[in-house]
C-alpha positions in Angstrom: 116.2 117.4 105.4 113.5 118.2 102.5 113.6 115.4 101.0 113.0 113.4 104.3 110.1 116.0 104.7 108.9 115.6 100.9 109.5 111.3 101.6 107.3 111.6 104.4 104.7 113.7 103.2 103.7 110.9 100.7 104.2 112.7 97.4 103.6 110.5 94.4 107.6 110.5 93.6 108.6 109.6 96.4 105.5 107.1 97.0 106.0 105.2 93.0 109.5 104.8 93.7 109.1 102.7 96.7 106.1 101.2 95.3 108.7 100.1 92.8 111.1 99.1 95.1 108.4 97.1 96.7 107.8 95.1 93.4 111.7 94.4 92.5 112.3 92.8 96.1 109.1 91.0 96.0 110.1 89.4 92.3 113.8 88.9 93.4 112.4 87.0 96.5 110.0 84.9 94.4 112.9 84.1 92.2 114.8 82.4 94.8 111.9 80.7 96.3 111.0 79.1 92.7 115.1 78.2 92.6 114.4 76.7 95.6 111.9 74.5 95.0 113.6 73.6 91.9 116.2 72.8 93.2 114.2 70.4 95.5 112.6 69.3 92.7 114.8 67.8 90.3 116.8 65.2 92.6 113.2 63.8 92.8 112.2 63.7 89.6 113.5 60.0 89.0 112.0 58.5 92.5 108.9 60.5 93.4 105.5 59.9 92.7 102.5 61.5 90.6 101.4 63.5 94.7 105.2 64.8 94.7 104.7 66.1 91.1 101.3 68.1 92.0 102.8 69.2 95.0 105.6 71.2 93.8 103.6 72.3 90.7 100.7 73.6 92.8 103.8 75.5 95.0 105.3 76.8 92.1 101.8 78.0 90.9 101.1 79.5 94.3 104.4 81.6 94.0 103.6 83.0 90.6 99.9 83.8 91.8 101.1 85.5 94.6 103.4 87.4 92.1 100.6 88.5 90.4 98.5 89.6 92.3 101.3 91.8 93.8 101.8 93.6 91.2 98.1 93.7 90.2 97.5 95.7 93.7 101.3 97.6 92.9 99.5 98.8 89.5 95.9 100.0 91.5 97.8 102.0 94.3 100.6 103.5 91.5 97.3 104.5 89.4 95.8 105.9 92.1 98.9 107.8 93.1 98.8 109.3 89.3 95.0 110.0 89.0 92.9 109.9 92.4 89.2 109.0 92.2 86.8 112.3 90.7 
């Protein structure tokens, strides 16, 4: 029962640790996304055209943005967590 109570009071343990939970599902789902659309991808390679090209790139690109800025915003709030604002 304390450590529900010590989960729930938002210590910085307890908080990290599912910030980095957070970040390892969000990179395993982007990982199987990008397979995805690899996957997609390469069949077409031979037959497509220079729109089917940019399309999947700019997806692709959008995934590992996305990715990024995840764990840009992760990094803020796990900072935070370790030294709050003066």
């Amino acid at each position: 029962m304390r450590c529900l109570m010590e989960f729930f009071s938002l210590r910085p343990i307890w908080t990290r640790r599912c910030l980095e939970i957070v970040w390892y599902v969000y990179c395993i789902v982007t990982l199987i996304q990008l397979a995805l659309l690899l996957s997609l991808a390469i069949p077409a390679m031979g037959s497509a055209n220079a729109a089917a090209y940019f399309s999947f790139a700019l997806q692709i690109a959008h995934s590992v943005v996305i990715l990024l800025l995840v764990r840009i915003f992760l990094k803020m709030g796990a900072q935070l967590l370790i030294k709050p604002p003066a």
